[in-house]
C-alpha positions in Angstrom: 36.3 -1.5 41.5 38.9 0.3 39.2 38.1 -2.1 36.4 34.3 -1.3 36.8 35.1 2.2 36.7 37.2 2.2 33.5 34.4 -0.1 32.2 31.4 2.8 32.8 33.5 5.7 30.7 34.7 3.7 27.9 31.3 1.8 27.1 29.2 5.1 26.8 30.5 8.2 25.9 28.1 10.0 24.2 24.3 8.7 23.9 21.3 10.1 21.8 17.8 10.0 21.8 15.5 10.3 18.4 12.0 10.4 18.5 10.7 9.2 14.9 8.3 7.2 13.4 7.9 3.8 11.7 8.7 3.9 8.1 6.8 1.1 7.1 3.2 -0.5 7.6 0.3 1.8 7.4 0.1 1.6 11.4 2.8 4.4 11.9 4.1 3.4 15.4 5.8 5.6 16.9 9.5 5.3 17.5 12.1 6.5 20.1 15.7 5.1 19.0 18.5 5.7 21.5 21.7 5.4 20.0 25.1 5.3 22.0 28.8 5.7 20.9 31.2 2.7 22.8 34.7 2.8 22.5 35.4 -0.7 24.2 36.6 -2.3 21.5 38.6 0.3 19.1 39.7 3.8 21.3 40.3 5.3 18.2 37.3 3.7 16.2 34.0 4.2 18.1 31.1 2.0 17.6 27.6 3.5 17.7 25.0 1.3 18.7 21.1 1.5 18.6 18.2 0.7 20.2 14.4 1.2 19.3 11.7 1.2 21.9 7.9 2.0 20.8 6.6 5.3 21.6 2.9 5.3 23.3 0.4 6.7 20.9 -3.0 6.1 20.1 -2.8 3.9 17.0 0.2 1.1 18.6 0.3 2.0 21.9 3.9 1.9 22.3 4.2 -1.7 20.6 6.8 -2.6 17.8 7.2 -5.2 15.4 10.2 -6.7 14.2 10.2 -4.6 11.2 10.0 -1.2 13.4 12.8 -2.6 15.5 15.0 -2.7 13.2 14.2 -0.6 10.4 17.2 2.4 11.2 19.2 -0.4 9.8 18.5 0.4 6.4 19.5 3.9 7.2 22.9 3.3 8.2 23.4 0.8 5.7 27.1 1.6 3.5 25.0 1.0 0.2 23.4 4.1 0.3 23.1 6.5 -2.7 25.5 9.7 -1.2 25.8 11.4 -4.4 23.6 11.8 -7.7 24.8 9.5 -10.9 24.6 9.2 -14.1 25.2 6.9 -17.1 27.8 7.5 -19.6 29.2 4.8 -21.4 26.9 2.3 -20.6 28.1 3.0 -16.1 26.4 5.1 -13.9 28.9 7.4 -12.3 29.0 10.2 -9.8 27.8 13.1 -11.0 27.0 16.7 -8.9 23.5 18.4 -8.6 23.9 21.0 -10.7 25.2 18.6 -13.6 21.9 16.5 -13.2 19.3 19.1 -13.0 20.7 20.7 -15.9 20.8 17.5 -17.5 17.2 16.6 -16.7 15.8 19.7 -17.0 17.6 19.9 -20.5 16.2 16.6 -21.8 12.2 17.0 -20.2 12.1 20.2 -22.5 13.5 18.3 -25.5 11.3 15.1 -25.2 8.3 18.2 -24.6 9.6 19.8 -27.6 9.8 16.6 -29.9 6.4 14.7 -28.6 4.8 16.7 -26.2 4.0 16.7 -22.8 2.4 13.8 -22.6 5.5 11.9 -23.5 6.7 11.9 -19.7 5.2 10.0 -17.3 5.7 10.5 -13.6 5.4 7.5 -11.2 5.2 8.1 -7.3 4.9 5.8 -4.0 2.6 5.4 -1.3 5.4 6.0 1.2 6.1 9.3 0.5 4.8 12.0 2.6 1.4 13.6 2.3 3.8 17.0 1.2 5.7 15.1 -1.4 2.9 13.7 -2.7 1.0 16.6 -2.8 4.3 18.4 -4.8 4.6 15.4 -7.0 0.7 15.9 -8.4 1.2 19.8 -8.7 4.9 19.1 -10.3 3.4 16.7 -13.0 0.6 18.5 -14.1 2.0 22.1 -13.7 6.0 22.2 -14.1 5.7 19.2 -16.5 2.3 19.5 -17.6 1.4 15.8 -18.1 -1.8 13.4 -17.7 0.3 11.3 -17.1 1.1 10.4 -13.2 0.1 7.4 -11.2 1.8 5.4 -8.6 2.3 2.4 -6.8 -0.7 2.4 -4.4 -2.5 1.7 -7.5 -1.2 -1.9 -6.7 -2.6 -1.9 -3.1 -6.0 0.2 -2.1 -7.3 0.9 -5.2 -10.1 -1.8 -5.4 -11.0 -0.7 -1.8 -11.3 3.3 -2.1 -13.2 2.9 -5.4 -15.4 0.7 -3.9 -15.4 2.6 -0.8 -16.0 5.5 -2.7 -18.9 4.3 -5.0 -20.8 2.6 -1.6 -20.5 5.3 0.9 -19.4 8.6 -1.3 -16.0 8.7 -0.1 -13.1 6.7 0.5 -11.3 6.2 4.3 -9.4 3.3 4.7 -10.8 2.4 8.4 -14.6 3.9 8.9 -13.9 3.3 12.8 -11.2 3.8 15.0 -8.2 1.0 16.1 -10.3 1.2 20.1 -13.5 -0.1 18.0 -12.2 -3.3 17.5 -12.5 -4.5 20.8 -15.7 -3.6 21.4 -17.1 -5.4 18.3 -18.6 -8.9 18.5 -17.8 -10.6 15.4 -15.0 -9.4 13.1 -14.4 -10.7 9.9 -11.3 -10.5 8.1 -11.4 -11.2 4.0 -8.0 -11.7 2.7 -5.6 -10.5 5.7 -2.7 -11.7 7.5 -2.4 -8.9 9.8 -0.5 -10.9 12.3 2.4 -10.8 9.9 1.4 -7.2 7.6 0.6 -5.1 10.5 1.4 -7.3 13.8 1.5 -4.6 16.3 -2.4 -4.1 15.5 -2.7 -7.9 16.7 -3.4 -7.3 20.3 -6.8 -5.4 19.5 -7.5 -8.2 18.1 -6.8 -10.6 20.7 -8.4 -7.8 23.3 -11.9 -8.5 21.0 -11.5 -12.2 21.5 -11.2 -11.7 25.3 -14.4 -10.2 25.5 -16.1 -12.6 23.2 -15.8 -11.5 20.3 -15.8 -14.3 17.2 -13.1 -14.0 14.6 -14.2 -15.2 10.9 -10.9 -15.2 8.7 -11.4 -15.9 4.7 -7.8 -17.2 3.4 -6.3 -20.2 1.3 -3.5 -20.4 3.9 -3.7 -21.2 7.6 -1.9 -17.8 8.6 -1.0 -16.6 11.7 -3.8 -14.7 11.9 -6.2 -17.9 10.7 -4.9 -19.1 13.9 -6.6 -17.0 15.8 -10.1 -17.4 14.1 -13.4 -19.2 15.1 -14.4 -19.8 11.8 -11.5 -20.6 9.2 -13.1 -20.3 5.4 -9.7 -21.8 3.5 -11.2 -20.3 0.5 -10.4 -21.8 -3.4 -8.3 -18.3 -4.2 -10.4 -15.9 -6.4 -14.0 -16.8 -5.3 -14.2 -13.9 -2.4 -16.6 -11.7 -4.8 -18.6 -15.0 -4.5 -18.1 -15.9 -1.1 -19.5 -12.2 -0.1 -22.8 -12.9 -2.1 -24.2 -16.3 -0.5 -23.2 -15.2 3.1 -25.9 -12.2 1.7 -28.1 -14.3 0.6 -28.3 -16.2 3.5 -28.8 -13.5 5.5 -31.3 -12.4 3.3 -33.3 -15.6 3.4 -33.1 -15.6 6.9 -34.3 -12.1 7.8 -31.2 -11.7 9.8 -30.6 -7.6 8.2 -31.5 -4.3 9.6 -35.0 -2.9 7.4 -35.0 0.3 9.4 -31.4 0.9 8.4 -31.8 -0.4 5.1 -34.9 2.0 4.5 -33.5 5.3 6.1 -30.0 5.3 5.2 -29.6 3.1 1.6 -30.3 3.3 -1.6 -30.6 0.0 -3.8 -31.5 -3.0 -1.8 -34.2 -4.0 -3.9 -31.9 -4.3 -6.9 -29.5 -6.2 -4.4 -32.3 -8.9 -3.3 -32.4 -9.6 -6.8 -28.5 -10.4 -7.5 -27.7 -13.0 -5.2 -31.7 -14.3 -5.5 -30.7 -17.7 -7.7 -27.1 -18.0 -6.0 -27.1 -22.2 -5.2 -25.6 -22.2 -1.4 -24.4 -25.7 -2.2 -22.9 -24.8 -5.7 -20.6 -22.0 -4.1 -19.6 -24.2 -1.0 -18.3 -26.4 -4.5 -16.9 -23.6 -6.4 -14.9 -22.0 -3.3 -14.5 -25.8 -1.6 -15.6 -25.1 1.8 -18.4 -26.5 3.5 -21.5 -25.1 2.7 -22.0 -25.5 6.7 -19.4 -23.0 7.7 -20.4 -20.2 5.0 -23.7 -20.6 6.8 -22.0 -20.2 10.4 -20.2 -17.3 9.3 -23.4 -15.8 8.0 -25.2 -16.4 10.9 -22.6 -15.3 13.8 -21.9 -11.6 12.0 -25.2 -11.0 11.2 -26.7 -11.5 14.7 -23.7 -10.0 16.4 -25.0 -7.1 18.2 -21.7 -5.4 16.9 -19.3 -6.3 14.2 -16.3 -5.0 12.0 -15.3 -6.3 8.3 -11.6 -6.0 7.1 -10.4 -6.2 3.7 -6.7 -6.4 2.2 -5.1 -7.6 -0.7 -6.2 -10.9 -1.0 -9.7 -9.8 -1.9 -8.8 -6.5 -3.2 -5.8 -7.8 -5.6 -8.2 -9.5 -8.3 -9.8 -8.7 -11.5 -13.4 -8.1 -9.5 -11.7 -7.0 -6.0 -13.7 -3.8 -6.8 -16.6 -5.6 -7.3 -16.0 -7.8 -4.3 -15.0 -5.6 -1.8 -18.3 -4.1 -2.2 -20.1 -7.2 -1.6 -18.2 -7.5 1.6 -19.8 -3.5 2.0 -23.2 -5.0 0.9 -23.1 -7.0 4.1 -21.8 -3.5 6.7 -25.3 -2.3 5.1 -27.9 -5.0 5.1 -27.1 -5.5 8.5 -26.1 -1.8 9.4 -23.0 -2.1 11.3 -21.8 1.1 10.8 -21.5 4.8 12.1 -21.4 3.1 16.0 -19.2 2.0 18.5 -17.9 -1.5 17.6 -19.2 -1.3 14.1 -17.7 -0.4 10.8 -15.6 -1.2 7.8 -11.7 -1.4 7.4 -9.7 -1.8 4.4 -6.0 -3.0 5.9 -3.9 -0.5 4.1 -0.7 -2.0 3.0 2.1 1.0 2.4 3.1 3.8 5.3 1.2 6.5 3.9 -1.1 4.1 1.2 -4.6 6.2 2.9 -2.3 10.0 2.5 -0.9 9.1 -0.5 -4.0 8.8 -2.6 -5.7 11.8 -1.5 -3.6 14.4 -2.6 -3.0 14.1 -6.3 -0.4 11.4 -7.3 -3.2 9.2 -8.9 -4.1 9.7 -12.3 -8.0 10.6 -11.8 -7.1 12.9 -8.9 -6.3 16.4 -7.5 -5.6 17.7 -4.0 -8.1 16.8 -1.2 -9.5 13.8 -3.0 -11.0 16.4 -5.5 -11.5 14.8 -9.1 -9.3 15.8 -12.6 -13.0 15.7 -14.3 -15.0 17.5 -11.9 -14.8 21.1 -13.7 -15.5 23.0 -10.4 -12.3 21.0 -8.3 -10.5 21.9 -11.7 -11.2 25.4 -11.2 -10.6 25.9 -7.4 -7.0 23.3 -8.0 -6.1 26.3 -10.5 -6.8 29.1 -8.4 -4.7 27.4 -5.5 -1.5 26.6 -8.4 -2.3 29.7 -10.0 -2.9 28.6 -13.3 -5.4 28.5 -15.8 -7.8 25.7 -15.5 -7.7 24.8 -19.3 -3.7 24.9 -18.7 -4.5 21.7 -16.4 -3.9 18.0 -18.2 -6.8 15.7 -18.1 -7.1 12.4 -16.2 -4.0 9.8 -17.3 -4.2 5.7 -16.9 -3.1 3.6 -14.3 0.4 2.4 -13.2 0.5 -0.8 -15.3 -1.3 0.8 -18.3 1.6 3.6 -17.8 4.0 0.7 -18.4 1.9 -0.2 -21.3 2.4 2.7 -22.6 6.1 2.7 -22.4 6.7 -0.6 -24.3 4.5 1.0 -27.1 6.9 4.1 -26.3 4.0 6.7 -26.5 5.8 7.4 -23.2 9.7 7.6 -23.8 10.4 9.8 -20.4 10.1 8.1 -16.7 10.6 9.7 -13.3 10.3 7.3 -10.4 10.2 8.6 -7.1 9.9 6.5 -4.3 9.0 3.0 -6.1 10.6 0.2 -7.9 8.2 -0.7 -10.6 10.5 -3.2 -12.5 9.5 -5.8 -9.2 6.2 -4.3 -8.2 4.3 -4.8 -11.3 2.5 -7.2 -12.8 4.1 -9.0 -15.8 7.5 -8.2 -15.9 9.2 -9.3 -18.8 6.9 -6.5 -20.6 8.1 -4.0 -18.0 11.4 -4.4 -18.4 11.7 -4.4 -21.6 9.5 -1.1 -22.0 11.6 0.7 -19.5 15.0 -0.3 -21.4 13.4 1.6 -24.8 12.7 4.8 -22.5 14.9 7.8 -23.9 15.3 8.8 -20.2 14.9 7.2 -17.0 15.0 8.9 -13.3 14.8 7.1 -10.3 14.6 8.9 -6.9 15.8 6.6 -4.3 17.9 5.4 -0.9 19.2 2.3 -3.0 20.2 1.2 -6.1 17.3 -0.2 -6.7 16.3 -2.8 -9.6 14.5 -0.2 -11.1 17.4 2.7 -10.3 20.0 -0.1 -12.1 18.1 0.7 -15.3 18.3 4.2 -15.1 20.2 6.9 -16.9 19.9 9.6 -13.8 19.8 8.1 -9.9 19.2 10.8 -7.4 19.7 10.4 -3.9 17.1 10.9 -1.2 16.6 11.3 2.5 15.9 8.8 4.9 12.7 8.2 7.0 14.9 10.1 9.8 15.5 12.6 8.1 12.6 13.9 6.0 9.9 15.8 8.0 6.6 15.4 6.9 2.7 14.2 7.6 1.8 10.1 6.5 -1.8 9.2 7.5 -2.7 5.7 8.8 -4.4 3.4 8.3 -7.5 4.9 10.4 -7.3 8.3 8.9 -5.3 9.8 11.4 -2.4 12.5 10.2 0.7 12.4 12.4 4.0 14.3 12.0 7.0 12.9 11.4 10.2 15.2 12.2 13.7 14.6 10.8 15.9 13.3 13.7 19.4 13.7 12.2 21.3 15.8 9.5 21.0 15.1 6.4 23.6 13.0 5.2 26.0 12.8 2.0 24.6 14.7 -0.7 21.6 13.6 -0.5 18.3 15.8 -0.6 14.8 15.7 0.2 12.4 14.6 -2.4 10.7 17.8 -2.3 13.9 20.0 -2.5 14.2 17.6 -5.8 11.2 18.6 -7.0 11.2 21.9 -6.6 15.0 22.4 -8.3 13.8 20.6 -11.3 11.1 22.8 -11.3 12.5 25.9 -11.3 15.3 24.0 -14.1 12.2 24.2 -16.0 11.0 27.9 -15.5 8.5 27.8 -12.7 9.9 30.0 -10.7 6.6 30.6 -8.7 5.0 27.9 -6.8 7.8 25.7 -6.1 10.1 28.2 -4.1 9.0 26.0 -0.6 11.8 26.5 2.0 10.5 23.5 4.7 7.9 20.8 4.3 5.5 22.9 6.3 5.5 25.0 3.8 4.3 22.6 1.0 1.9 21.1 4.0 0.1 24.6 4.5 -0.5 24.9 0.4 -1.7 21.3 1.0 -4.1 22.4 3.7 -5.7 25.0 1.3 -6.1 22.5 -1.6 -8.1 20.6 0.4 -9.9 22.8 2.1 -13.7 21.9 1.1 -12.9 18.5 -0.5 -14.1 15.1 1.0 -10.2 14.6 2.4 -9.7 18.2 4.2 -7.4 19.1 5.9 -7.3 22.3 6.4 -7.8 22.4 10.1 -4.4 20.8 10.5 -1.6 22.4 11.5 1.7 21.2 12.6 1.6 22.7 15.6 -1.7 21.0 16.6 -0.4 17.6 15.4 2.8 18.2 17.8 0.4 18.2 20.5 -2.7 16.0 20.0 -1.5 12.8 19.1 -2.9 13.0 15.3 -5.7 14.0 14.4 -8.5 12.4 11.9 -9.7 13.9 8.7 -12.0 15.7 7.8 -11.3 18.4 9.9 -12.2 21.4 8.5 -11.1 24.5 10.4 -8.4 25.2 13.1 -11.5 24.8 15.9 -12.7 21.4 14.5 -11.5 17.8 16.4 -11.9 15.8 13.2 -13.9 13.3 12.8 -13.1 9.6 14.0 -15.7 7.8 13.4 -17.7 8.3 9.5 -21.1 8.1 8.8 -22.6 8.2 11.9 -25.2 10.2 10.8 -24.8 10.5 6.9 -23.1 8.8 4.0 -21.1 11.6 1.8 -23.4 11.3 -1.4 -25.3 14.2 -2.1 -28.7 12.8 -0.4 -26.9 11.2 2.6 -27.8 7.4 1.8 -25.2 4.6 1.1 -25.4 2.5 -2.2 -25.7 -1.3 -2.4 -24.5 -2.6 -5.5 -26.5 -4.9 -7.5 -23.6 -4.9 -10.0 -23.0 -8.4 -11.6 -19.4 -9.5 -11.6 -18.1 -11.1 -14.7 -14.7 -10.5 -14.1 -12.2 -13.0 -15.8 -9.3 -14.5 -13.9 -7.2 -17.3 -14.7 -8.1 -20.6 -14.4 -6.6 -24.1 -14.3 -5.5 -25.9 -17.0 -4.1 -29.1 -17.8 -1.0 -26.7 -18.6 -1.4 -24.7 -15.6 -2.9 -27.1 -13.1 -2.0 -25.2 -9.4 -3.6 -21.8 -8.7 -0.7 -18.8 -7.2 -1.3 -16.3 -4.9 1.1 -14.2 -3.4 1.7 -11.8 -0.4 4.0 -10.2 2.5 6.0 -11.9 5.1 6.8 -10.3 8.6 10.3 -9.7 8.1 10.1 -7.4 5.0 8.0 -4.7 2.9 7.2 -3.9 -0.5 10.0 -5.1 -2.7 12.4 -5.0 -0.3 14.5 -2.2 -0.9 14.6 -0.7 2.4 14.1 -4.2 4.4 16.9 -6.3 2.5 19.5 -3.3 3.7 19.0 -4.7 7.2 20.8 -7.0 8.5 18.4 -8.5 11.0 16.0 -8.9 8.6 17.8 -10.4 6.1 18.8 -13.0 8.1 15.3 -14.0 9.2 14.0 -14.4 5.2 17.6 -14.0 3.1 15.9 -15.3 0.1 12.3 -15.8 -1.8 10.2 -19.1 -1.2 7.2 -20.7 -2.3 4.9 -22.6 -0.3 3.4 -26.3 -1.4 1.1 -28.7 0.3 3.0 -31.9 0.8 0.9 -34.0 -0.9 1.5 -31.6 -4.3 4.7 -31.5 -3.9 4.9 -35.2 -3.5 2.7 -35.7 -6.7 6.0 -33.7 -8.4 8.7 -35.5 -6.8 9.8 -32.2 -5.1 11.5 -32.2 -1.4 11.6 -29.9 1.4 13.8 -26.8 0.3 14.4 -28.2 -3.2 14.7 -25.0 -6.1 11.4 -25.4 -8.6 10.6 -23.4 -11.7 7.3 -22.3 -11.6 5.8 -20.6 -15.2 2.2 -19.2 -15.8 1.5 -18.1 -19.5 3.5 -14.8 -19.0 6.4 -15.6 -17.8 8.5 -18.1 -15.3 10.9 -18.2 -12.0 12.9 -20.1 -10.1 12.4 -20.1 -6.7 13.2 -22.5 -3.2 10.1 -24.6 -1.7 8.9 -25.0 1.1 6.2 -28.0 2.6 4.0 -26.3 4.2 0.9 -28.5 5.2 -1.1 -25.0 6.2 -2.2 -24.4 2.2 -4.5 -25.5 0.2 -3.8 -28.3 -2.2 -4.1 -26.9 -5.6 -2.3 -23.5 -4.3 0.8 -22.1 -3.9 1.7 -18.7 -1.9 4.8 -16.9 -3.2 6.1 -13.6 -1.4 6.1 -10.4 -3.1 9.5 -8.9 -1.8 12.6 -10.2 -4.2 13.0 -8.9 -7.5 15.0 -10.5 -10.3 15.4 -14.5 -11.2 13.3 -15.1 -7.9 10.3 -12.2 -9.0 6.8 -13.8 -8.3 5.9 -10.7 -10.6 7.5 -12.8 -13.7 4.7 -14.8 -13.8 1.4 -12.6 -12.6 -1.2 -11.7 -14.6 -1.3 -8.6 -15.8 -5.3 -8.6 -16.6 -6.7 -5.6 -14.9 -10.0 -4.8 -12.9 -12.5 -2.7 -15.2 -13.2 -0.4 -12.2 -10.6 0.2 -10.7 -6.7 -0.8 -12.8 -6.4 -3.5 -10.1 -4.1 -6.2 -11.6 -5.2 -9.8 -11.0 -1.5 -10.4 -8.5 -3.9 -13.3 -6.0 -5.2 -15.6 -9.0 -2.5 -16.9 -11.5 -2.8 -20.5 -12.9 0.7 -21.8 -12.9 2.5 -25.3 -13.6 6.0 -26.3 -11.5 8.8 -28.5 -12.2 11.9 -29.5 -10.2 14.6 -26.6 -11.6 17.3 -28.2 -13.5 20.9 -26.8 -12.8 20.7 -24.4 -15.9 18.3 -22.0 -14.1 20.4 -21.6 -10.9 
């Protein structure tokens, strides 16, 4: 009894509950991590301990995935930044705040003064929080005064809100909500593993099948998620665009669309009828080698479902057409018009935290606050009048990420600030990246870590933590939710914003970057979008700390938002959608007798992006400690390679060296590669870097490649 006793007061002694949110997937569960201080082991040298459970909301329902479990690892890890650096002599070293700023501010107005302002580039994150990413747009175009800002969302929705845009007028990521799924009859979904990218999503799905609901998955690889489907197309990798056009024409042929839909509510479906009129059923079951059999099942079982739902992710979007295909996939929401109802609707799996927020508010190249355009002279003028500036005083439109990086090796650009992204992993092509960001007169990286990218850098500054930082993300469905810090902020590090807005008075701009909390920056946020397709204005803290979230566009303080689009109008002018009768003549790579195995790439469960924040945590770690490449075992046996065995793979831009593993699940002539590692084991070494005409896409799912058995000289 006495030993029980001393066992209760020394175990606990002090314990701690913070209520947060996910900092990953663009599900944003909701989080409540108890922490606990025991002295059991060390009197002198407490131990704190933590524990996260899922919070009940409306997008998760209180569920978790491994990744959410764990993720206040990364938080607590000891190689966090604490202090600012910066090089001399070749070593970054601690530096303090005021040093840097000075620094910085000292060298932007040199480099503005020697090539102009469109020497600095500014490259931002889709995890960053609608207010940072907001004050990143208005900090590159007004303290800076540069075209040129992009980030690293380019590399995951792009293809899917241009094509979203350009078919229904604007772009949402999910046109229904998460409690639509269930209720839809047949769901397709075109290039996603969501069991592994966003698995706490899975049970919606499993909820659908339970009901009877057929699941049509279109992937080279058996995934988890394949697992669960009715219909498996294992899809050659880069023929989705042409996949998307014969289950169309099928459907066409057999009357199975909607003509009073089609007549009220499109525009274009004549045109359409005339694309895919001389598409060869049995020539595409040959091109994407699947049976022409099953495209016809798949055509048949969506487009008689009384209900249905279409999902896109990377693996369509991440291709030289995935514009173009994406709204083939959109062709078929229309023909059979499956949208604007209850079960019904169109999704496009967004990859990072805040991937829908993040491109909605200024941080891409073509866009201002509000999802206004940088060439649309009226969202010029109202932008202005919100910064206070002169509309004329406002850059024009920029490029894309990768073309920013193009840009740098031809050093039209000789300035970079990073913030929130590791480019030197997440691009395409990196021997090119690399050696553009080594000639930059001045690299700044904003991060947790000492990144790949922040290792190159001449100034590292270090930022808050997902516990740390208030601020809105929106998910997946369109749904903004608040985030509050949980815990001080730690060391000397800042919030990205509070960054921002000292380098921006370092500069001179006195005015418009004197915010004192994120809600500040979130209320100027509010009015820049107030009247654009993405408003916000009817958002308010106060009513996100009490409603769960709430969708946009939600236009006044009195207005619910609005979950489900287009149930009565599409956002172009006259109210219709568009079908696209576009032609695709994208090129990808093909196979070669040089290059005779196609590779794709992706995300596993365990980690996220390029692994930054993931590979901090120990659990993690240990579930995937290093890169791998999946082969079919009859290719590997063709190259005399074994279970586990290192192999250099090479594509025309570059090679890596990387561990195998025989996986039965793929395709033949394909190899699947994670996206997470950087350096020697960097799928991104070898990716081609062509881009998508529409949209800056980079071609990451098609790469033709050749392997060999790595000698000892690359290990």
């Amino acid at each position: 009894m006495k030993r029980s006793l001393i066992r209760m007061t020394t175990v606990k002694e002090a314990e701690l509950m913070m209520h947060t949110q996910c900092p990953f997937c663009s599900v944003q569960c909701k989080i409540t991590l108890h922490s606990s201080e025991s002295t059991t082991l060390h009197p002198t040298l407490p131990l704190m301990t933590y524990q996260a459970e899922g919070t009940p909301n409306a997008a998760s329902q209180g569920r978790l995935c491994i990744k959410g479990m764990n993720a206040h690892q990364h938080v607590f890890n000891r190689e966090r930044l604490k202090y600012p650096l910066i090089r001399r002599q070749g070593e970054l070293v601690r530096a303090s705040w005021q040093e840097v700023n000075d620094y910085i501010a000292n060298r932007l107005q040199q480099s503005i003064q020697q090539s102009g302002r469109d020497a600095i580039g500014i490259y931002g994150g889709g995890s960053l929080t609608n207010e940072t990413a907001y004050l990143l747009g208005k900090f590159a175009r007004v303290a800076i005064g540069t075209k040129y800002i992009d980030y690293n969302g380019r590399f995951c929705m792009s293809a899917a809100a241009s094509a979203g845009s350009k078919t229904f007028g604007i772009d949402r990521g999910l046109t229904c909500q998460l409690s639509d799924i269930p209720l839809a009859k047949c769901i397709i979904l075109a290039g996603t593993n969501i069991a592994e990218c966003q698995p706490t999503l899975m049970p919606y799905f499993n909820q659908a099948k339970e009901n009877g609901a057929q699941i049509i998955v279109i992937d080279p690889r058996v995934t988890a998620t394949a697992t669960i489907a009715d219909i498996h197309l294992q899809i050659r990798p880069g023929t989705d665009a042409l996949l998307a056009n014969t289950m169309l024409k099928i459907m066409l042929e057999q009357d199975w669309i909607d003509h009073e839909f089609i007549k009220k509510r499109t525009n274009g479906y004549e045109e359409l009828a005339e694309l895919v009129r001389d598409i060869d059923i049995e020539q595409t079951a040959s091109i994407c080698d699947v049976p022409a059999a099953f495209i016809y099942q798949a055509a048949q079982v969506y487009a008689q479902a009384s209900t249905g739902i279409i999902f896109t992710a990377r693996g369509v979007e991440q291709q030289t057409d995935g514009h173009l295909a994406v709204r083939y996939f959109l062709n078929l929401v229309l023909a059979t018009g499956k949208i604007g109802k209850p079960g019904c609707g169109y999704g496009a799996v967004t990859g990072q935290g805040n991937g829908q927020g993040g491109r909605e508010h200024g941080q891409k190249a073509d866009q201002l606050p509000g999802y206004r355009s940088i060439e649309n002279p009226a969202d010029r003028a109202y932008i202005s009048s919100v910064w206070n500036i002169d509309p004329e005083d406002l850059p024009d439109k920029g490029v894309s990420a990768y073309e920013m990086m193009e840009l740098i090796d031809q050093q039209q650009i000789t300035t970079l600030f990073v913030m929130g992204s590791n480019p030197v992993v997440s691009n395409p092509n990196i021997p090119l990246v690399r050696a553009g960001l080594e000639k930059l007169d001045l690299l700044i990286v904003a991060d947790l870590f000492l990144s790949e990218t922040a290792q190159l850098a001449d100034i590292v500054l270090p930022v808050t933590a997902y516990l740390e930082n208030t601020g809105t993300l929106t998910n997946l469905e369109g749904r903004v939710l608040l985030r509050e810090a949980a815990r001080p902020i730690p060391y000397e590090s800042k919030h990205d914003w509070q960054i921002l807005c000292e380098l921006a008075r370092a500069l001179g701009q006195h005015t418009g970057f004197d915010f004192a909390q994120a809600e500040d920056i979130f209320n100027e946020l509010r009015l820049a979008s107030r009247g654009g397709l993405a408003d916000y204005y009817g958002i308010t803290y106060d009513r996100l700390r009490t409603e769960e979230g709430i969708y946009w566009p939600c236009p006044s303080l009195d207005h619910s938002g609005v979950p489900t689009m287009f149930a009565d109008s599409f956002a172009h002018p006259d109210g219709r959608a568009v079908f696209t009768s576009i032609a695709n003549v994208a090129t990808k790579d093909t196979i070669s007798s040089d290059y005779p195995l196609l590779m794709t790439n992706g995300r596993v469960l365990a980690h996220y992006l390029t692994g930054v924040q993931t590979r901090r945590s120990a659990t993690l770690t240990a579930r995937e400690p290093e890169n791998f490449m999946e082969i079919h075992s009859q290719t590997a046996k063709r190259y005399h390679i074994k279970d586990n065995d290192w192999v250099e793979v090479s594509s025309a831009r570059g090679s890596f060296t990387i561990r195998c593993r025989i996986k039965n699940h793929i395709r033949e002539d394909t190899l699947f590669v994670p996206m997470h590692w950087g350096g020697a084991q960097n799928v991104n070494q070898a990716t081609d870097p062509t881009l998508d005409a529409y949209c800056k896409m980079p071609g990451f799912k098609v790469s033709a490649v050749c392997i060999r058995p790595a000698s000892l000289r690359y290990l």
